[in-house]
LUMMARFI-835877 format. One record per residue (C-alpha): x negated, y negated, z negated. Coordinates in steps of 0.1 Angstrom, whole numbers, plus 5000, padded with zeros to 4 digits. Layout:
XYZ;...
This chain:
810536148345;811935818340;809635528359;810535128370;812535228401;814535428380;815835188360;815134868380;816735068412;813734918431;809835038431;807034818418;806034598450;802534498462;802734148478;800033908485;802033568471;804833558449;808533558463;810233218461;813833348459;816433428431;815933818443;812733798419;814633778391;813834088368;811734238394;807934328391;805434318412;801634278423;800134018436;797434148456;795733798456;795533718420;795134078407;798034078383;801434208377;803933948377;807633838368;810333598369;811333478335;813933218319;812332888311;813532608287;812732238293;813831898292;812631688326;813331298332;816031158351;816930838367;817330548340;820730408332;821530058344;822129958311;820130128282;823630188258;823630388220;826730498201;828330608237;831330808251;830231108276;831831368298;830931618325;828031758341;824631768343;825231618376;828431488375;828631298344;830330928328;828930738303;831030438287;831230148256;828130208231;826729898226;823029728219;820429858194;819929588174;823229398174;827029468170;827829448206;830029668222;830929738253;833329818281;831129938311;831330288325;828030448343;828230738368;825531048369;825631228401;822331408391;820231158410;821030838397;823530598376;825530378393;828630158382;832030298376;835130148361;835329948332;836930038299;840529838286;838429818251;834929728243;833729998215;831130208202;830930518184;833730668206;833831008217;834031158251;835331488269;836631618300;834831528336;834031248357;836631288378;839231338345;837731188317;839031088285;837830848258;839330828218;838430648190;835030428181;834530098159;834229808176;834529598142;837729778127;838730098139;840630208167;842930518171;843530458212;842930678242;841730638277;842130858307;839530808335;840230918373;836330878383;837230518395;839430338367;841130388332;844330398319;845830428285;846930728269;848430858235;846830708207;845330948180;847531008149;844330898125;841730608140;838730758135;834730688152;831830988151;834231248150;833631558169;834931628209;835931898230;838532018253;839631888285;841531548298;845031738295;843631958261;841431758240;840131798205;838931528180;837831698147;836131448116;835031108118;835030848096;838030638091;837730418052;841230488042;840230898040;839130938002;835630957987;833630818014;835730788046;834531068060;837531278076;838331698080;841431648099;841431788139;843731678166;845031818199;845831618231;847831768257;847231508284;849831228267;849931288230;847531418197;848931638173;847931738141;845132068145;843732238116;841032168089;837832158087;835732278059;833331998053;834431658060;831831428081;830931228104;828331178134;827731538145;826531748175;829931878190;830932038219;833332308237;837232398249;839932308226;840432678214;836332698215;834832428199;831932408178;830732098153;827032118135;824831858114;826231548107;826731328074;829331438045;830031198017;826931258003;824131338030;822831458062;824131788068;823232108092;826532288087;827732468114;831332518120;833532688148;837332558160;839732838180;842432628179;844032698149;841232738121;837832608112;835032868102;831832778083;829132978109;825233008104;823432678093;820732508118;817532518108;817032158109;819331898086;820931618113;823231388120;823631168151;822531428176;823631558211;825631858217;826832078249;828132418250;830832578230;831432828200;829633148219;826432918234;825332588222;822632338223;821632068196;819431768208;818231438191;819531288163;817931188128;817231388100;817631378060;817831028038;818630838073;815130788080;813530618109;812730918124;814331028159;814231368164;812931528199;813931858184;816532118204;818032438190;819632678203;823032888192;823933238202;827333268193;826033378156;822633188144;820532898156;816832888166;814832628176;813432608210;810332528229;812232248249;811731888230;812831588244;810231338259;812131018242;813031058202;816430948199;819830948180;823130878190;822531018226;825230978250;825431388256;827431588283;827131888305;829832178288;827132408286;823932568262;821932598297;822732258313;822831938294;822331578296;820831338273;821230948283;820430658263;820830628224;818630468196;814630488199;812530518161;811930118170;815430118167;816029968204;818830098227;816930308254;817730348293;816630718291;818030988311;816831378302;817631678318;818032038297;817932358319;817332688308;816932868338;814433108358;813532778376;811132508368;812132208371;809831908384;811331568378;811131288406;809031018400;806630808414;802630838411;799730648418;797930708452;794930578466;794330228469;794229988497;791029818509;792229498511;795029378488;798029208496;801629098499;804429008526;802829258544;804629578565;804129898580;804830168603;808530228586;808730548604;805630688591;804930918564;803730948527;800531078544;800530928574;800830528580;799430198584;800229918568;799229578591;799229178580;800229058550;798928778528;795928688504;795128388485;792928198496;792628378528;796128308540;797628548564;795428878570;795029068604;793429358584;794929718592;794930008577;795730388584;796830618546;796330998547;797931078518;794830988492;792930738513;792830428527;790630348560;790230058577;791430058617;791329798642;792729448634;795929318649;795329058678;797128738656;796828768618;800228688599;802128758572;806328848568;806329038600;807829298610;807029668615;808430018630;807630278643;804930608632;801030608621;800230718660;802930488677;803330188660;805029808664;804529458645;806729158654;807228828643;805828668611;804528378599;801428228600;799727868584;798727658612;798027258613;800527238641;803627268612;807127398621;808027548645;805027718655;804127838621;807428068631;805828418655;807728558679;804628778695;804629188695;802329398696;801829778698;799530078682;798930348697;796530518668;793230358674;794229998695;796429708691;797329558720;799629248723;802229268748;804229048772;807829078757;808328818729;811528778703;814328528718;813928408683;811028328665;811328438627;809728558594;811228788564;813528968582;814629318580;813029538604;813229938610;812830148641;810730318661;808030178686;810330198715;813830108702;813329828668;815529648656;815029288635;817929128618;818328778595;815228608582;814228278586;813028068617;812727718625;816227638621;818227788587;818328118574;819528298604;821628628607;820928758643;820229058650;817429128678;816729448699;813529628710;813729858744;810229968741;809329688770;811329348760;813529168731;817529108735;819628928713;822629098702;825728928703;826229118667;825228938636;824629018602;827628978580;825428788550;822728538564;819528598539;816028598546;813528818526;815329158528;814629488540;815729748559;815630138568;816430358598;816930388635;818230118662;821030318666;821630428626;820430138605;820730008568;819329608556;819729528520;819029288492;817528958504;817828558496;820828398505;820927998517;819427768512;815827878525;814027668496;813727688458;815927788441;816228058454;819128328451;818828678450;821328898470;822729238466;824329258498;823929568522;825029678555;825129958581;823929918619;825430188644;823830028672;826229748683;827729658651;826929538609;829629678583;829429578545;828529848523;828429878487;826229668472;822829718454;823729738419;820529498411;820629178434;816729118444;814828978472;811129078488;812529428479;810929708499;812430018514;812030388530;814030598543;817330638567;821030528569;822530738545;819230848523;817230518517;815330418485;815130068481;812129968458;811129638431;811329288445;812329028424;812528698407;810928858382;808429108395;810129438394;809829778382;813729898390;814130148420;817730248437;818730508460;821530508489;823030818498;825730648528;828330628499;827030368471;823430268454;822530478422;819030468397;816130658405;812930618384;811330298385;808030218397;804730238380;803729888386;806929628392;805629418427;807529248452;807429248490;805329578491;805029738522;807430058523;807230358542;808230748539;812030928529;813830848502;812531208485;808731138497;808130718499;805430528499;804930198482;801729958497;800229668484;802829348467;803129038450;800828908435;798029038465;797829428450;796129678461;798329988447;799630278457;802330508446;804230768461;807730928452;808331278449;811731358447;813431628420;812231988427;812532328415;810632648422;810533028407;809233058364;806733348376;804433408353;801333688348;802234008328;799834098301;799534378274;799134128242;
């Protein structure tokens, strides 16, 4: 008799949670706990990703879902167009090379690391090619026909370009004419069987596939397959577009995006699906409708969507995931927590606390002045705890929610300058502050801090005399000053890490007073030493951060209050989704994949916590319907 472990090769198990590995995967079992059979099955979904720097339409793409260029488009409205590349690394954007020529409407193939750009309008119509290394461009052979909205595939060193429109090609422009590239010159491919323009296309030169578009006469949702020598009309998509995303190749594809028939406002969030022989529409729908999406990944399971053209018809800054996979997907972002008891800015915190587990200390109210309030966050609540010895605002803080260290600060006194400028410390031990003897050589305010209770670091800021760029040591018992300074003098930074493994970014430079000027300058601490890094691709000041050396998120500041959120990963600064509620010198606290934002300009109460990108098993109950 034939049962499961016949065919399965493995017996029905009975388990009291679910598995959490890949082994799962077509396997049945019962969960003891929940009293049901379950399994592992393939889900489809579109999840949010970090914005671009730039919202961009009418872009070039190539690559990965996590390794992926987008470059030119332009603005939605307005005929701009554009030479900027942005890079993907399946966290966040951050700035690559720039193009020779501004354009739109170009097409895209190949990977980050060998990219290749052709065509686009930009006004007039352009026939040249661009090769990208994954830092800079260089030309290549130009394409025998200039052409913009044709169809892509292939590689660097075998590229297609199929259709387009070019308005020498008789009726309506539109173009059936393909072309090969062989890494330094196009020749002539075959034809295709309906000539249009701005189409879903994707796959190898001798594997491409082309679908929806616009002929001479409307929006289409003609399907047709390339293997190098012919074009073949294939199964129709159910839905009639032009302008959308595609990824995958002639056996597996996927459609996203676009607009549909009579060139409506309408965006569509709509995805479909193609097997090789018919299309079907699936359950995954994009969270943003939009056309003209920038679109990459090479694949029908793994795709990208970034940017494009909203139904207000505005450029967006949108970034989508697509994975069809037996793994959920659960997108990073941040959400609101708890809120503070007193509210606040220019405040700080135990930097080496936790999501659930620190105190933010000081800060700054109008009318109040500077605050001496305390409080202790458990992951949903805020409690009051013991007030600080000397209320003040732009101190410092390190250390943990049971070991804890302020420093410095300002505070509004009749006396004036210099005594407004702290040098005092003080320690937590979980349920006391206690102020002890050692005090800072140099009295300051809005300097970057980071640490733990019994090795802290503070570097720049301002004290009595100009913006400074020292760099001050904490042994855990007195303060040294560090023959070592900062390589940018700013005040009103922020900082991440250990005394011997550090990170300070953004920040004011010189002159102290109005106006001031934001800074995007960042740089590494191994203990005796600053080195520039790269910089932060937003310049800001009062910025907050979380985090370490080589994994820090560094979170809104301003002028103006904002929203925009970047993360460090020891090589360069890329997007990561913005905030709920744009603020300025918030207290920060956590890892860069679980941080915690306090508190901000104006005096706020609010929470919100990050959650970085996770995935976990599709297991689902079996039942007999």
């Amino acid at each position: 008799m034939t049962n499961y472990k016949n065919i399965f090769g493995k017996p029905v198990k009975f388990l009291a949670t679910d598995p959490d590995n890949a082994e799962a995967e077509g396997q049945i079992w019962y969960n003891s706990t929940s009293d049901a059979f379950k399994s592992v099955v393939v889900s489809e979904a579109w999840s949010s990703g970090a914005p671009l720097i730039l919202g961009r339409t009418q872009s070039g793409a190539a690559g990965t879902q996590t390794a992926s260029i987008l470059f030119g488009g332009g603005e939605s409205p307005g005929p701009t167009t554009e030479v900027q590349t942005q890079e993907y690394n399946g966290s966040g954007w951050s700035n690559g090379g720039n193009m020779a020529t501004a354009r739109r409407l170009l097409m895209g193939t190949g990977t980050l690391t060998a990219g290749l750009g052709f065509g686009g309008y930009g006004p007039g119509y352009f026939n040249n090619t661009e090769e990208y290394d994954g830092t800079s461009w260089t030309a290549g052979g130009n394409l025998g026909t200039a052409r913009y909205g044709s169809g892509r595939g292939g590689t660097q060193t075998a590229g297609l370009a199929f259709g387009g429109l070019n308005p020498g090609a008789p009726p309506g422009g539109n173009l059936d004419s393909a072309e090969e590239y062989d890494g330094s010159t196009w020749t002539a491919g075959g034809t295709m069987n309906t000539a249009r323009r701005n189409f879903g296309s994707d796959g190898p030169q001798t594997a491409a596939l082309g679908f929806g578009g616009n002929d001479d006469t409307a929006t289409t949702n003609v399907t047709e397959s390339y293997n190098g020598s012919t074009f073949t009309t294939e199964n129709s998509m159910n839905t009639v577009k032009q302008t959308n995303g595609g990824s995958g190749s002639s056996a597996s594809a996927l459609s996203f995006g676009g607009f549909g028939s009579g060139g409506g406002p309408d965006r569509l969030t709509e995805t479909e699906n193609y097997d090789g022989t018919s299309w079907t529409i699936s359950p995954a729908t994009l969270a943003v409708a939009t056309r003209n999406p920038g679109a990459s990944g090479s694949s029908s399971t793994s795709a990208l969507s970034a940017g494009g053209t909203t139904p207000a018809s505005n450029n967006t800054s949108a970034t989508e995931e697509y994975n069809s996979s037996i793994n959920v997907t659960t997108a990073a972002a941040w959400a609101s927590g708890g809120n503070m008891n007193t509210a606040r800015s220019y405040a700080s915190s135990t930097s080496q606390g936790t999501q659930d587990a620190t105190v933010v200390f000081g800060g700054y109210t109008a009318p109040n002045g500077q605050l001496n309030n305390s409080e202790s966050y458990n992951g949903s609540t805020w409690t009051a705890t013991p007030t600080l010895n000397l209320g003040r605002r732009m101190l410092g803080g390190a250390g943990t929610q049971t070991a804890g260290l302020a420093f410095g600060g300002f505070r509004d006194v009749p006396a004036g300058p210099p005594t407004n400028w702290n040098n005092t410390t003080e320690s937590w031990n979980g349920s006391t502050w206690t102020s002890l003897p050692g005090t800072m050589p140099i009295a300051q305010n809005l300097f970057a801090s980071f640490g733990s209770q019994t090795a802290a670091v503070a570097a720049a800021g301002t004290q009595p005399a100009p913006t400074g760029n020292s760099t001050q040591l904490w042994d855990g018992t007195s303060w040294t000053t560090s023959p070592a300074t900062v390589n940018t003098a700013r005040f009103d930074l922020s900082g991440s890490g250990s005394q011997t493994s550090g990170l300070i970014f953004g920040g004011s430079s010189p002159p102290a007073g109005p106006p001031y000027t934001p800074s995007s300058s960042s740089e590494s601490w191994n203990g005796t030493a600053w080195t520039s890094t790269p910089s932060l691709i937003t310049a800001r000041r009062g910025v907050a951060g979380a985090g370490n050396q080589t994994a820090t998120l560094a979170f809104g500041g301003g002028p103006p209050n904002s929203s925009s959120v970047e993360g460090y990963d020891g090589t360069s600064w890329s997007t990561r989704p913005s905030l709920g509620t744009a603020r300025y010198t918030a207290a920060g606290s956590g890892t860069q994949t679980a941080a915690l934002a306090s508190g901000g300009g104006p005096a706020s109460t609010a929470t919100e916590e990050f959650t970085g990108e996770t995935s976990a098993l599709n297991v689902e109950s079996l039942t007999t319907s």
